[in-house]
C-alpha positions, 0 to 999 in steps of 0.5 A, a space after each residue: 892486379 895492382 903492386 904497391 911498394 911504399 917508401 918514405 918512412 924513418 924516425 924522426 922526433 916529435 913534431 917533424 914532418 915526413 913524406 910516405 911515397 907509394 908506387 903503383 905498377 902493373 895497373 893504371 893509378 887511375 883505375 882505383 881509390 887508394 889510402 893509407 892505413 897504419 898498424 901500431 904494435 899490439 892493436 890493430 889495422 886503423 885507417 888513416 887517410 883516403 883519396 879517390 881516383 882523380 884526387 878530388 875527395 880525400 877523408 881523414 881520421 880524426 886522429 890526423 885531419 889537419 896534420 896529415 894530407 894525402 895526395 897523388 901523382 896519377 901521371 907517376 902511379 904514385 901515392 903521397 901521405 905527408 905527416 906534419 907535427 908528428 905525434 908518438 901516437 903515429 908511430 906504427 907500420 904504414 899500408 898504403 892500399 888501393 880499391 877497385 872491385 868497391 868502386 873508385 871513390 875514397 873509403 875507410 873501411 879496410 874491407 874495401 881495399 883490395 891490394 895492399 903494399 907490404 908497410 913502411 915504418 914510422 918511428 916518432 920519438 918524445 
């Protein structure tokens, strides 16, 4: 198994940037793919970002391509989600997840994701 423990977010007014941190331990970043997902009060678990497990292929939603870049430091077992132009519409509760059993690529199917940290939230103000 794999834990994941997000970091990172905060509150912050329209147009600011902030960085998510994920740390992966008890298991080799390298062994899975990994996203990120959100969850905005009353709707449900959308996806967000993915990235697969050397870091070459990433897929975005269409609601963040262009504002949000995911990466990872599979050296430092962790995930990143940087957030420029942030939007009230981004405000929710973020997950990062990670996948293996599906294989190591990227994905956007929460399905798919086999751990997950337990949300970090993001607050964007008007």
């Amino acid at each position: 198994q794999v834990q994941l423990v997000e970091s990172g977010g905060g509150s912050v007014q329209a147009g600011g940037s902030l960085r998510l941190s994920c740390a992966a331990s008890a298991r080799p970043l390298t062994t899975y793919g990994a996203g990120w997902f959100r969850r905005a009060p009353g709707k449900e678990r959308e996806f967000v970002a993915s990235i697969d497990w050397i870091g070459l292929r990433t897929l975005y939603a269409d609601s963040v391509k262009g504002r949000f870049t995911i990466s990872r430091d599979n050296a430092k077992n962790t995930l990143f989600l940087q957030m420029n132009s942030l939007k009230p519409e981004d405000t929710a509760v973020y997950y990062c997840a990670a996948k293996w059993r599906a294989g190591r690529g990227y994905s956007s199917s929460v399905n798919e994701y086999d751990a997950w940290g337990q949300g970090t939230q993001v607050t964007v103000s008007s």
